[in-house]
C-alpha positions as CSV (number, residue, x, y, z in Angstrom):
1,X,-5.6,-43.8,-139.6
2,X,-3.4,-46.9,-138.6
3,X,-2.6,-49.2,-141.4
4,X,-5.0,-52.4,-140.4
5,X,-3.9,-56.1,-141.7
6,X,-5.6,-59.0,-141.1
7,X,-3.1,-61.5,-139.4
8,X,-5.0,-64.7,-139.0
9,X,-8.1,-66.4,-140.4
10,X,-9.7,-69.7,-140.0
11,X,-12.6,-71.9,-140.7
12,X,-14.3,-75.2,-140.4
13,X,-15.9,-77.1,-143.0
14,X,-19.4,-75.9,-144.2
15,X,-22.4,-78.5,-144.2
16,X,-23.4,-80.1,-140.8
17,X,-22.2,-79.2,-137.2
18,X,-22.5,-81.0,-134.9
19,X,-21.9,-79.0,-132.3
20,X,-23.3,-75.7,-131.6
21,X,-22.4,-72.6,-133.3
22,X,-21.2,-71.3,-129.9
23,X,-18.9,-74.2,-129.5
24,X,-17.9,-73.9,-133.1
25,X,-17.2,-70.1,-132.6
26,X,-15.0,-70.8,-130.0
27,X,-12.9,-73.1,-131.7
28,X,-12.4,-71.6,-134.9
29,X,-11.8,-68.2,-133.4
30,X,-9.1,-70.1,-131.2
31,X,-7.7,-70.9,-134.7
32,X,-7.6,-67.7,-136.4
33,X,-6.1,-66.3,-133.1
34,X,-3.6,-69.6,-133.6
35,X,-2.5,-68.3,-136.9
36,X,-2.0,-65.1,-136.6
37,X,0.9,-65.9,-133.5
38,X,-1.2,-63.8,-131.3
39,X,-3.1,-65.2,-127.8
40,X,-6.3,-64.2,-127.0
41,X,-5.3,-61.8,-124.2
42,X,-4.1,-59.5,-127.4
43,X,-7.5,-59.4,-128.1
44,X,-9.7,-55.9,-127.5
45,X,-12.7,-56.3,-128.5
46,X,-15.0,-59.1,-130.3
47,X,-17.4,-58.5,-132.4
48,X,-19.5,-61.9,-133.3
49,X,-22.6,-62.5,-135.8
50,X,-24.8,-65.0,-135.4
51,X,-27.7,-63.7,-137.0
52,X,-30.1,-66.7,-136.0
53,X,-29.3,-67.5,-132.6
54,X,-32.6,-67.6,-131.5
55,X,-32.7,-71.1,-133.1
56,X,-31.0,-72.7,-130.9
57,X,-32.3,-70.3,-127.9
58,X,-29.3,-68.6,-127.5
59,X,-28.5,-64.9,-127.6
60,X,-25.6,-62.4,-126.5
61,X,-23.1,-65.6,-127.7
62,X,-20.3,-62.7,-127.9
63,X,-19.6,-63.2,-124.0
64,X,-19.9,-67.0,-123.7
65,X,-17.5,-67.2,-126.8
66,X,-14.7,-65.1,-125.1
67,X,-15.1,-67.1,-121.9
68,X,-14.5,-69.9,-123.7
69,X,-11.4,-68.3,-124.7
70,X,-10.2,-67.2,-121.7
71,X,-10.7,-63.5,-121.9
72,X,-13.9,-63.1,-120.1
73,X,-13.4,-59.3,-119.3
74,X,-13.1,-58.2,-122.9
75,X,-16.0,-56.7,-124.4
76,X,-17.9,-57.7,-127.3
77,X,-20.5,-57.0,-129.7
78,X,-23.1,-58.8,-131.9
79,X,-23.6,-57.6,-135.2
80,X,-26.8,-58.6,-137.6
81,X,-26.5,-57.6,-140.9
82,X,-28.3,-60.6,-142.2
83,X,-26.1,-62.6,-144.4
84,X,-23.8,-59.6,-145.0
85,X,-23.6,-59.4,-140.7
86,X,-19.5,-60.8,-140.3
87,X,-18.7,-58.4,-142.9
88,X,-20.0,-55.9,-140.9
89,X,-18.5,-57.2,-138.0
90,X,-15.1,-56.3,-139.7
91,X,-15.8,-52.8,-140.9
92,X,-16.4,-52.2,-137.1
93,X,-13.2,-54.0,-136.1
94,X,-11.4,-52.0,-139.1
95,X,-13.2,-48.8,-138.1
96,X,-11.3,-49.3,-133.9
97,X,-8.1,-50.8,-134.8
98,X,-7.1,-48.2,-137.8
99,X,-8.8,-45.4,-135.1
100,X,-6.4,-46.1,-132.5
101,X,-9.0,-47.2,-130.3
102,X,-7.5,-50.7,-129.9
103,X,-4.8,-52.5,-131.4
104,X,-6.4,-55.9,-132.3
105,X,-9.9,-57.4,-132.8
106,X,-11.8,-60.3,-133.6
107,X,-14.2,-60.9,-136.0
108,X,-16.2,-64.4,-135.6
109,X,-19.6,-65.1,-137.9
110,X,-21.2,-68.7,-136.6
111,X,-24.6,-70.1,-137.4
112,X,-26.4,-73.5,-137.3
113,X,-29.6,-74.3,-138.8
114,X,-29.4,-77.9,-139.6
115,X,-31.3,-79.2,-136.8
116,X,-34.7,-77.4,-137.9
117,X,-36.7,-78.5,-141.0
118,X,-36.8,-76.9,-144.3
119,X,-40.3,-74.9,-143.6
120,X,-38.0,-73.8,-140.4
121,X,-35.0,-73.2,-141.6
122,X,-36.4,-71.6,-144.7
123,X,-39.0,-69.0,-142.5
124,X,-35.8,-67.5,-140.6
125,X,-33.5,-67.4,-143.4
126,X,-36.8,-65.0,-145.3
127,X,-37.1,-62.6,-142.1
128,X,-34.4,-61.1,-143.6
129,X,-36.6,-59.6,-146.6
130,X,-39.6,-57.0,-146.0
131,X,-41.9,-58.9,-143.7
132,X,-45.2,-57.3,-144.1
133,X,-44.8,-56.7,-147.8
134,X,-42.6,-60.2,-148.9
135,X,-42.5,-62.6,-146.3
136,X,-46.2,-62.8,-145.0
137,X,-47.0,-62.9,-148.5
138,X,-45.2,-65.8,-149.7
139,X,-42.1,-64.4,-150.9
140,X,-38.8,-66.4,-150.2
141,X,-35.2,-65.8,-151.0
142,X,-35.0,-68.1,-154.5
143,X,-38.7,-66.0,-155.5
144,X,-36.7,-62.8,-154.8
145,X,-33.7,-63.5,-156.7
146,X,-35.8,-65.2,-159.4
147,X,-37.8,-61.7,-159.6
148,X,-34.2,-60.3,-160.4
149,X,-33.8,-63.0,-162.7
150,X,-36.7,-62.8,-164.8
151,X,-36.2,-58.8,-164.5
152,X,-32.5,-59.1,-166.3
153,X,-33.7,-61.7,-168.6
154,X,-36.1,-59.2,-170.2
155,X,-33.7,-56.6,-170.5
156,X,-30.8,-58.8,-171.6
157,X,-30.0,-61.7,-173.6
158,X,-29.3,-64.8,-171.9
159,X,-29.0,-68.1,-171.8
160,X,-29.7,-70.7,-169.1
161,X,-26.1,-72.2,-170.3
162,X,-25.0,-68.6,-169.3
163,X,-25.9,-69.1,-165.9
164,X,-25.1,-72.8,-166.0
165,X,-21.4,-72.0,-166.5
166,X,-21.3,-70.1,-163.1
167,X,-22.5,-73.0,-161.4
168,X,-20.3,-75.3,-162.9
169,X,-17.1,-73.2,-162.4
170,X,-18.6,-72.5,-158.1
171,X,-18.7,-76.4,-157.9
172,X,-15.1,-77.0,-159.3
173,X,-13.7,-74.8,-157.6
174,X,-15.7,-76.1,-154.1
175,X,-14.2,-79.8,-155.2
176,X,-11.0,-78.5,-154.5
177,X,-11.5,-76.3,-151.1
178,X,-11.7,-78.5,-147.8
179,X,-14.5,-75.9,-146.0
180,X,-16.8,-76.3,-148.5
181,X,-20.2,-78.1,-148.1
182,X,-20.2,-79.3,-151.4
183,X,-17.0,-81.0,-152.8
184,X,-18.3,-82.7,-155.7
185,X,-18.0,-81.0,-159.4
186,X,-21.1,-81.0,-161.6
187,X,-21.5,-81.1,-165.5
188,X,-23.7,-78.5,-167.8
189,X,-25.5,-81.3,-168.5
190,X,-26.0,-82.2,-164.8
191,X,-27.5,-78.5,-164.4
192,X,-30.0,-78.2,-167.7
193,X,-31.5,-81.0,-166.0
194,X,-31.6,-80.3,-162.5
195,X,-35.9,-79.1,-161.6
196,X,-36.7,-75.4,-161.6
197,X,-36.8,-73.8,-157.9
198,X,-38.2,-70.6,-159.2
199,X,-38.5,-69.8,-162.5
200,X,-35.9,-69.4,-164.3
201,X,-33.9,-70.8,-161.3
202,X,-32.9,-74.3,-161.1
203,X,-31.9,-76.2,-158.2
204,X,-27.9,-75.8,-159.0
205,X,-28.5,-71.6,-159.6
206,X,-29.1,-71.9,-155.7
207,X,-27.3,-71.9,-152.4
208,X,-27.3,-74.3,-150.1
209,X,-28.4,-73.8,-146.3
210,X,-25.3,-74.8,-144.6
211,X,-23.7,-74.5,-140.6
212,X,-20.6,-73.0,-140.8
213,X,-18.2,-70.9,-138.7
214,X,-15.5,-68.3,-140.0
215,X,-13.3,-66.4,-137.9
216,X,-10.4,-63.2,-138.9
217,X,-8.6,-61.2,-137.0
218,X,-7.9,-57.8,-137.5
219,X,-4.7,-55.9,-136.1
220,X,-2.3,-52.2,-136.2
221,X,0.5,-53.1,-138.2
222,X,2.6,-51.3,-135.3
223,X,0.9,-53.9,-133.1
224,X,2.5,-57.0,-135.0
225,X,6.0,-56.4,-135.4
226,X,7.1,-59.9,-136.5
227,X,3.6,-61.5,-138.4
228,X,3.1,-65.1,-138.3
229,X,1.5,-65.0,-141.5
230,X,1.2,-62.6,-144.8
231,X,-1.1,-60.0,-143.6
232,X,-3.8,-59.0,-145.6
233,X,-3.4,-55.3,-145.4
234,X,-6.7,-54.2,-145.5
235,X,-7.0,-51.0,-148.2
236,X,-10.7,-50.0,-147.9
237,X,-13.7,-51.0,-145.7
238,X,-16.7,-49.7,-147.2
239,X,-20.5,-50.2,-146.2
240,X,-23.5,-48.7,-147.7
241,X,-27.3,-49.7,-148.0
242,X,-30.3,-49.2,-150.3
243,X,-34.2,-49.9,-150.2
244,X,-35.3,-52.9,-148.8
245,X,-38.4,-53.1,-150.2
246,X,-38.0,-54.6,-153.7
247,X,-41.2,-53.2,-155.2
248,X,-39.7,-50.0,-154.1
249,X,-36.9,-49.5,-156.0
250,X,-36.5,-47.8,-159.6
251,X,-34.7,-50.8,-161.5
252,X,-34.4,-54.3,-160.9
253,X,-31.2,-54.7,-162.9
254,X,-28.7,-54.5,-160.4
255,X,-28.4,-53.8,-156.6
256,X,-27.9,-49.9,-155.8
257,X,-26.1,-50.8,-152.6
258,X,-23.3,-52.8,-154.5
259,X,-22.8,-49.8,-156.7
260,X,-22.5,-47.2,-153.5
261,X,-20.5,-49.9,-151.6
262,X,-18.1,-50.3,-154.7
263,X,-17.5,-46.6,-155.4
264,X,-16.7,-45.7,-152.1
265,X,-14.4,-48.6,-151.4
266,X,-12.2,-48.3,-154.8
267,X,-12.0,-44.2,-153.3
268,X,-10.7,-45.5,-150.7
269,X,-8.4,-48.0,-151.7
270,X,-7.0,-45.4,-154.9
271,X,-7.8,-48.2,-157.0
272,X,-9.8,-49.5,-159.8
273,X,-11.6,-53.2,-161.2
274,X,-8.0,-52.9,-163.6
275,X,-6.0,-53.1,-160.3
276,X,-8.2,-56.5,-158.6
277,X,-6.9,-59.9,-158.7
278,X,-9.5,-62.0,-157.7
279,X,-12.7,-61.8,-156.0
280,X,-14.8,-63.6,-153.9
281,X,-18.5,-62.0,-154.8
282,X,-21.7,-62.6,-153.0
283,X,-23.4,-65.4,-155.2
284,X,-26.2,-66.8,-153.2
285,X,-27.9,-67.6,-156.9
286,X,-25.8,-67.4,-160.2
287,X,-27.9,-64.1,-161.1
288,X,-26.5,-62.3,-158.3
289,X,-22.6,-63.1,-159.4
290,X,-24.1,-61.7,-162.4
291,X,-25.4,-58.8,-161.2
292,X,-22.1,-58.3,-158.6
293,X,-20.0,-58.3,-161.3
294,X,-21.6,-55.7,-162.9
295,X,-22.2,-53.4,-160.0
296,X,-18.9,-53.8,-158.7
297,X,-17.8,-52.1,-162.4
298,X,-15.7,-55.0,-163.0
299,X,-18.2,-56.2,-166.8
300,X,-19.9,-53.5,-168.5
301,X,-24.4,-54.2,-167.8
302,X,-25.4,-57.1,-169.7
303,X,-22.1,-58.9,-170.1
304,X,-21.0,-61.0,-167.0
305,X,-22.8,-64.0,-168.3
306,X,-21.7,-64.5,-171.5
307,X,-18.0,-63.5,-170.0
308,X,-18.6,-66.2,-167.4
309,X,-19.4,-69.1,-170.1
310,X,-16.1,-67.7,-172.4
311,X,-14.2,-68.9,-169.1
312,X,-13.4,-65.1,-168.4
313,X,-14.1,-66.2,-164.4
314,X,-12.6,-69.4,-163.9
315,X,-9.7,-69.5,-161.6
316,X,-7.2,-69.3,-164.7
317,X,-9.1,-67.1,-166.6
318,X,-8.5,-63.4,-166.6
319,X,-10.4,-62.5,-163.8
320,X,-11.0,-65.2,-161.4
321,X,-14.5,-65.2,-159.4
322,X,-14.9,-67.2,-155.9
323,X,-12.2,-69.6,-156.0
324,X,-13.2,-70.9,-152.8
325,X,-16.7,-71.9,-154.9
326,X,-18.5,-69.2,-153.3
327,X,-21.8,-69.2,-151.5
328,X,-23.1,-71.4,-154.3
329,X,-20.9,-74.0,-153.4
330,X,-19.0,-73.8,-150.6
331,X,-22.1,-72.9,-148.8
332,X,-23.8,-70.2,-147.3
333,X,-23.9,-70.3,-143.2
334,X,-25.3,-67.1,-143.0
335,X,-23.3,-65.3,-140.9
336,X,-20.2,-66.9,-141.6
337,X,-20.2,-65.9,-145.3
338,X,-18.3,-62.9,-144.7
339,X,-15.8,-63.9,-142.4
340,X,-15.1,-67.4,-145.1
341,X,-14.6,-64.9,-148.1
342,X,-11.3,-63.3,-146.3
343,X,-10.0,-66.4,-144.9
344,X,-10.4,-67.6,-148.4
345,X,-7.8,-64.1,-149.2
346,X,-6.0,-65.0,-146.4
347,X,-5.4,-68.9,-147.6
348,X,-4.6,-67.4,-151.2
349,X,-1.8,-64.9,-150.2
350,X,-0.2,-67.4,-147.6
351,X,-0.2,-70.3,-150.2
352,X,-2.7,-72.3,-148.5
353,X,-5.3,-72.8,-150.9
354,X,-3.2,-76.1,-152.3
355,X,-5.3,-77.2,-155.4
356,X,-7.3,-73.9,-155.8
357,X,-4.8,-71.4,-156.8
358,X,-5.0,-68.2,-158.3
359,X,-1.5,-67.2,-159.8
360,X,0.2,-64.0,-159.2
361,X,-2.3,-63.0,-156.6
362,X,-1.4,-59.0,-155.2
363,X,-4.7,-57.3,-155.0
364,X,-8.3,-58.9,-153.8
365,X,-12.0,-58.1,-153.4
366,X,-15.0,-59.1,-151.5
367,X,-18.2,-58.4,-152.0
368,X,-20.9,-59.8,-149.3
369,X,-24.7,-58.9,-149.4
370,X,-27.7,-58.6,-146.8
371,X,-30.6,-59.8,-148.1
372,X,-31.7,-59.0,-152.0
373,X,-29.8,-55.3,-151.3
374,X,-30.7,-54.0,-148.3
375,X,-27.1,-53.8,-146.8
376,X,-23.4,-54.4,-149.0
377,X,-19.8,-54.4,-147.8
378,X,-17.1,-54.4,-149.8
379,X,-13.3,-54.9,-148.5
380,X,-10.4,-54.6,-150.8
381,X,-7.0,-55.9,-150.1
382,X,-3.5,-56.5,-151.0
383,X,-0.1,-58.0,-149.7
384,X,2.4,-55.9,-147.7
């Protein structure tokens, strides 16, 4: 296998497009492909998510998006993974550039939802869970989680200052990151007395819907002689799933495809949590940055929380946790979410991340989920 870096990345700022996601695609991919001192002719494949096209009646966005770009007669892919899809997206890209297949790709996640209501909005987003036995039965994404929730609770101690803490540190760390959909920082006392979603979740334990567009791109180290950038050489690219169905599975405590995902990736990679950085974890709701953390191997079960409210995951604390503010706070376009959590790598390692720092940065993690489970990609990295 090649060695595979990523050489460019780039976002927009999560919230409200207003222009399409195919538009949006276009333009940040144009970007990443800016940055990495590459033109889209070097490109050999695309592979794009956009997991709820449908909404604004368009499907098979990959070829519009490389028209748009000029390269019309390179092929291209979508992947749906729900909101674990651009991550996907890059394990396949990894998977043909380190196979010798081709020597660059792209990997763009877009989506846009902000022009349907909540009710709609909120009805695609819960597709993505077991239709006939969750869905059509009432069961959305913050009743999910807050089934996981409840679940930990009762095997656990916790505290709702425990999860608290992880909202906080998401929001300061989105007040300082000009993609994220929320840039304002919120007190403990702002979140005690925000109204419960779902029990035990409040409104600040949740992710936002949010449009947003990420885009990476993926090359052979052979194939960049002179980088534009610090590549992010990419040292494992693992996938793995688990049951859907979450009256299915045998615990509750954790998410089985995290652990699989996790294990095969730090295989990979010859690595271990000692040898990580930073991360940027999959926190849709502060439960599941608990639950990450933990799967991932990184805090014994039972003690991310109350290692989260020592200050244990702030961005100057000894392991720092979604800098960029994570899906909690610097939103959660679907199919972007991916895609964002490398450029935030990339923005890290190539000192762009002005105001957001993590010192002394070598190694980095990320951790992106489908669903409540069903599908997990991890990708580690680390500098040249």
């Amino acid at each position: 296998m090649r060695e595979t870096w990523v050489v460019g990345a780039a976002s927009n700022r999560f919230g409200k497009m207003a222009e399409s996601a195919r538009e949006s695609a276009t333009r940040v991919a144009m970007a990443a492909i800016d940055r990495a001192g590459l033109e889209p002719k070097d490109i050999g494949y695309t592979y794009v998510s956009n997991a709820f096209g449908i909404s604004e009646h368009q499907a098979h966005v990959g070829p519009l998006i490389n028209g748009g770009l000029g390269i019309p007669d390179v092929p291209s892919c979508t992947i749906e993974s729900a909101c674990s899809s651009s991550s996907a997206g890059l394990h396949e890209a990894f998977a043909q550039v380190a196979g010798g297949f081709i020597d660059a790709a792209l990997v763009v996640g877009a989506e846009k939802l902000s022009h349907l209501d909540t009710l709609a909005a909120t009805s695609y987003f819960a597709i993505a869970a077991d239709y006939p036995f969750e869905t059509r039965n009432g069961a959305t994404f913050p009743g999910l989680y807050a089934t996981l929730a409840s679940a930990y609770q009762s095997a656990f101690r916790t505290t709702p200052e425990m999860f608290g803490a992880i909202a906080v540190k998401a929001h300061a760390n989105a007040a300082r990151n000009p993609h994220a959909h929320f840039q304002k920082e919120i007190s403990m006392a702002t979140y005690l007395a925000s109204p419960v979603i779902a029990s035990p979740l409040r409104l600040y334990d949740c992710c936002p819907f949010s449009d947003g567009t990420a885009a990476i791109v993926v090359a052979a180290k052979e194939a960049v002689p002179r980088p534009a950038t610090e590549p992010l050489v990419i040292r494992a690219s693992a996938r793995s799933g688990s049951i859907t169905e979450m009256q299915d599975r045998p615990d509750l405590l954790g998410l089985p495809a995290t652990r699989t995902a996790a294990a095969k990736a730090f295989r990979q990679a010859h690595l271990t949590p000692k040898d990580i950085d930073f991360l940027e974890v999959h926190d849709c709701f502060t439960i599941a940055e608990v639950m990450a953390l933990e799967d991932l191997g990184f805090f014994p079960k039972g003690t991310a929380g109350p290692a989260a409210q020592d200050g244990v995951t702030t961005r100057d604390g000894r392991l720092p946790v979604n800098p960029s503010g994570g899906l909690k706070a610097k939103g959660h376009p679907v199919s972007a979410t991916g895609a964002s959590q490398v450029v935030e790598v990339f923005e890290q390692f190539n000192g762009l991340a002005a105001g957001r720092e993590v010192p002394n940065t070598g190694t980095a993690l990320t951790h992106n989920v489908g669903a409540t489970g069903g599908s997990c990609s991890v990708h580690i990295f680390s500098r040249r």
